[in-house]
C-alpha positions in Angstrom: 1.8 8.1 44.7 3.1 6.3 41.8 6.8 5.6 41.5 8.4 6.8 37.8 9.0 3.2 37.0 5.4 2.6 37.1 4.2 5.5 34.9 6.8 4.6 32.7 5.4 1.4 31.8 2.1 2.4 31.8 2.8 5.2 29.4 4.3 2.9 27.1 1.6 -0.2 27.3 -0.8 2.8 26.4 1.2 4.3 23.6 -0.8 4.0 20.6 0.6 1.3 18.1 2.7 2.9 15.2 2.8 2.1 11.4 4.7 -1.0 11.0 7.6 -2.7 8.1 5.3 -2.8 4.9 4.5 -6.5 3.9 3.5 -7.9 0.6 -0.2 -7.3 0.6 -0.4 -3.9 2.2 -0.5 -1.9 -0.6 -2.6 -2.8 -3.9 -3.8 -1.3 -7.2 -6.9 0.8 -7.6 -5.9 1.9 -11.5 -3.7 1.3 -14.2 -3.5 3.7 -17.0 -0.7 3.0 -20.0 -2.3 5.9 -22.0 -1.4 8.6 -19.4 1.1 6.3 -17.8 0.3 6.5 -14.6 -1.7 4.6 -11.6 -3.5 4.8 -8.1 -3.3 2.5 -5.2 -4.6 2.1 -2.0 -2.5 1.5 1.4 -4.2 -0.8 3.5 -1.9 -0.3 6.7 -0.9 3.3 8.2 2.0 4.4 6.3 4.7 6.3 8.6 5.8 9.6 8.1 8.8 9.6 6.1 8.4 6.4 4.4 9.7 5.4 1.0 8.4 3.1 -1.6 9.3 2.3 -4.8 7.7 1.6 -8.0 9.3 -0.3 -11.4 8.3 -2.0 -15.1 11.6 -3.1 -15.4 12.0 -7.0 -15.2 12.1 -8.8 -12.5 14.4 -12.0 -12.6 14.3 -13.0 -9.0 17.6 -11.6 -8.1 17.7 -8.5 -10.2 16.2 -6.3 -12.7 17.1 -6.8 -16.1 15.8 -3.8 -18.8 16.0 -0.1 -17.8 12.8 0.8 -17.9 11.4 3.3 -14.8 12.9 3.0 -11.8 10.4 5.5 -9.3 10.7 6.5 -5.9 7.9 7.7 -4.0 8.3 9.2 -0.8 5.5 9.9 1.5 5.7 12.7 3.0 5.5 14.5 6.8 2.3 12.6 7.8 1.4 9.5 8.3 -1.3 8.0 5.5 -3.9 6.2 7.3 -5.0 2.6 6.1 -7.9 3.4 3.6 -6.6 5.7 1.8 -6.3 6.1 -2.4 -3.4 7.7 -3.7 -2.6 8.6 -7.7 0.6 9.1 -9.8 0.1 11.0 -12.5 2.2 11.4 -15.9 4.9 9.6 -14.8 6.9 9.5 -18.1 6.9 13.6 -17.8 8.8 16.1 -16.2 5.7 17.5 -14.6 4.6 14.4 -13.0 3.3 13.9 -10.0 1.8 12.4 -7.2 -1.6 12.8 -4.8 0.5 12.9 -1.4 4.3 12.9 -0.6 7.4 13.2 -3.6 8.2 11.6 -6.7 11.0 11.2 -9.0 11.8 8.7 -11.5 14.8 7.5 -13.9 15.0 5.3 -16.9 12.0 4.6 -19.8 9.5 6.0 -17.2 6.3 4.9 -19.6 4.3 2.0 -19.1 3.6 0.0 -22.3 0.1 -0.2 -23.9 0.9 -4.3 -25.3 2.1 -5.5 -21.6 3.6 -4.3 -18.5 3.9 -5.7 -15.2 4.4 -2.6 -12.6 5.9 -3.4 -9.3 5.7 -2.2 -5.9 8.3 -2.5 -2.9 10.3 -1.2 -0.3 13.8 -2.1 -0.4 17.6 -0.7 0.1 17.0 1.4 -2.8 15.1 1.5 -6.2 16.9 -1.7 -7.7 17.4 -3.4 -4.4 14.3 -4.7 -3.7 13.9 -6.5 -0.3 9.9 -7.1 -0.2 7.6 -6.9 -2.9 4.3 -5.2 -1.9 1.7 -5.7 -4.9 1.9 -5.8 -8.8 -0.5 -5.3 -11.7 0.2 -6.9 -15.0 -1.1 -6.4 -18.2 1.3 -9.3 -19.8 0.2 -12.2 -21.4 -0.9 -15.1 -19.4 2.0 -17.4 -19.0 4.8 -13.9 -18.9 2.5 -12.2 -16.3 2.7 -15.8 -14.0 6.3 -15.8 -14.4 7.0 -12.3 -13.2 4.7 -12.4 -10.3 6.1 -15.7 -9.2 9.9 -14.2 -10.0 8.7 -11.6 -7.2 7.3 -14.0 -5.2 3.7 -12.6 -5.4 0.3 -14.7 -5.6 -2.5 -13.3 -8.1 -5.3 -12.9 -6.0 -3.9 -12.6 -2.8 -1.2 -9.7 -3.5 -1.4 -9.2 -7.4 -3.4 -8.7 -10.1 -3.5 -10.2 -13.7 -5.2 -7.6 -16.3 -6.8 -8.7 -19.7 -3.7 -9.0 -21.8 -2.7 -5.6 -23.4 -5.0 -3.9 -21.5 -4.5 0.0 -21.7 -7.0 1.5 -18.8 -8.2 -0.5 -16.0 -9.5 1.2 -12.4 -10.8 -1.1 -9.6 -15.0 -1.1 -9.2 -15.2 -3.6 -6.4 -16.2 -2.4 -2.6 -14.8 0.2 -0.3 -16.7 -0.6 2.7 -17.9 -3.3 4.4 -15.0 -5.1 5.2 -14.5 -5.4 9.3 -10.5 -4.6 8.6 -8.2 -3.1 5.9 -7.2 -6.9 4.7 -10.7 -7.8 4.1 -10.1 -5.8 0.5 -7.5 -7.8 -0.5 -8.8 -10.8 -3.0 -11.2 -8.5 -4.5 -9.1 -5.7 -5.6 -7.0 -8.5 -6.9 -9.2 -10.1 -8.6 -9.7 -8.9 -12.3 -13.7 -9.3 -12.2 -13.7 -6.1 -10.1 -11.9 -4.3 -12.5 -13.3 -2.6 -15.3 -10.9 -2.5 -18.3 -10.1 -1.6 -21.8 -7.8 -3.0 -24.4 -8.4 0.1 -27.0 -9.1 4.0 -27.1 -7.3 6.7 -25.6 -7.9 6.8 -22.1 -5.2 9.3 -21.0 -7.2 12.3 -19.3 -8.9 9.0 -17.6 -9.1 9.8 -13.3 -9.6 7.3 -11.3 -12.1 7.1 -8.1 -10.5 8.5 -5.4 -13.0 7.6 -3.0 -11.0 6.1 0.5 -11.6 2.6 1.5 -13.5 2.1 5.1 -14.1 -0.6 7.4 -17.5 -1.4 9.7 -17.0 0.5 13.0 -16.8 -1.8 15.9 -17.3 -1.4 19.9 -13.6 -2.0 21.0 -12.8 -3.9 23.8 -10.6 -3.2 27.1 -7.0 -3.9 25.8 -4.7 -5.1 28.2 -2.9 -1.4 28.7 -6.1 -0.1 30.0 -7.0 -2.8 32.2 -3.2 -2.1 33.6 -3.9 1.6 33.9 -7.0 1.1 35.8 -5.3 -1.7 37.8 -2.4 0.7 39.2 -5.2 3.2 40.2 -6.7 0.7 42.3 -3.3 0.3 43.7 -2.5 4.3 44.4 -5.8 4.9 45.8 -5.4 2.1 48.2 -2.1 3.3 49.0 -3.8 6.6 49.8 -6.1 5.7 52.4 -3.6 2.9 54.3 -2.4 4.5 57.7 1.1 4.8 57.8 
């Protein structure tokens, strides 16, 4: 029979990999909305039960923030989120606001600005101790819209987006499936030209598509922890049949 040591490690090569320390990139805008104030973004990692994120418009100086605008907390709830899916905030800048999944509450000028904004995303010590910026949209002007990405040390492209200047309601109209892994989404829903946006009108009762992102099913292969598994079976049948 197998010892305890043995089914101890084989129970914990098999455990089943857990959501891990958000990184910039594993989170990125679907929608922006300055009309309703509010926007939708995807998680491109499992989120863990519990977790917290934080949102902010507030500026960015590469040590601090330096206006009071909102300062938003979003936590996600008893579950955990799988990679994929779409999530909205809703009326931010009210009392009634509100989120798809999980908690929010807010402080400060919670309302984004229709003539430029740049919105934030990261997990940190708290709301104005950021430790790792996730993703950002920005709706600045060119050269103020570089500055605060690079302040947060973000890359449009790769884990930010650059709006039309002004822009008042944008949502993403790129691909959701195709991609062989979560990353593969990246660069095009941070790329403006799979964004549809406007720069007038009143776009606040505006809902974004909340269709969830998939990747192209693949056959997996034997991962080490199985092969182990089946290799310590070998073991306790041949134990079985030895003479003692």
């Amino acid at each position: 029979m197998f010892s305890a040591r043995i089914v101890c490690i084989a129970s914990l090569c098999l455990a089943a990999p857990g959501a891990h320390a958000l990184g910039s990139g594993d989170i990125a805008f679907t929608a922006f909305n300055a009309d309703e104030d509010g926007w939708a973004i995807v998680v491109l990692t499992d989120l863990a039960a519990g977790s917290t994120v934080y949102f902010s418009d507030s500026n960015w100086n590469g040590s601090g923030f330096g206006s009071a605008e909102g300062m938003h907390t979003w936590t996600t709830g008893a579950s955990i989120i799988a990679a994929g899916t779409v999530i909205r905030f809703s009326d931010i800048d009210q009392s009634a606001r509100s989120v798809s999944i999980g908690s929010l509450s807010t402080s400060g000028n919670a309302g984004l600005s229709s003539s430029g904004d740049t919105l934030f995303a990261y997990v940190g010590s708290s709301v104005s101790a950021p430790q790792t910026f996730l993703a950002a949209v920005s709706s600045e002007s060119a050269s103020a819209a570089a500055t605060a990405l690079a302040n947060a040390g973000l890359s449009s492209g790769v884990n930010a987006l650059i709006l039309p200047a002004s822009t008042d309601y944008a949502y993403y109209v790129g691909p959701r499936s195709g991609q062989a892994s979560m990353a593969g989404y990246r660069s095009a829903l941070n790329d403006a030209a799979n964004w549809s946006a406007a720069i007038d009108g009143n776009h606040a009762d505006a809902i974004p598509d909340p269709t969830a992102f998939s990747v192209v099913s693949t056959v997996p292969e034997a991962s080490s922890a199985w092969m182990l598994l089946a290799g310590l079976s070998v073991l306790g049948l041949r134990r079985r049949v030895l003479p003692v």
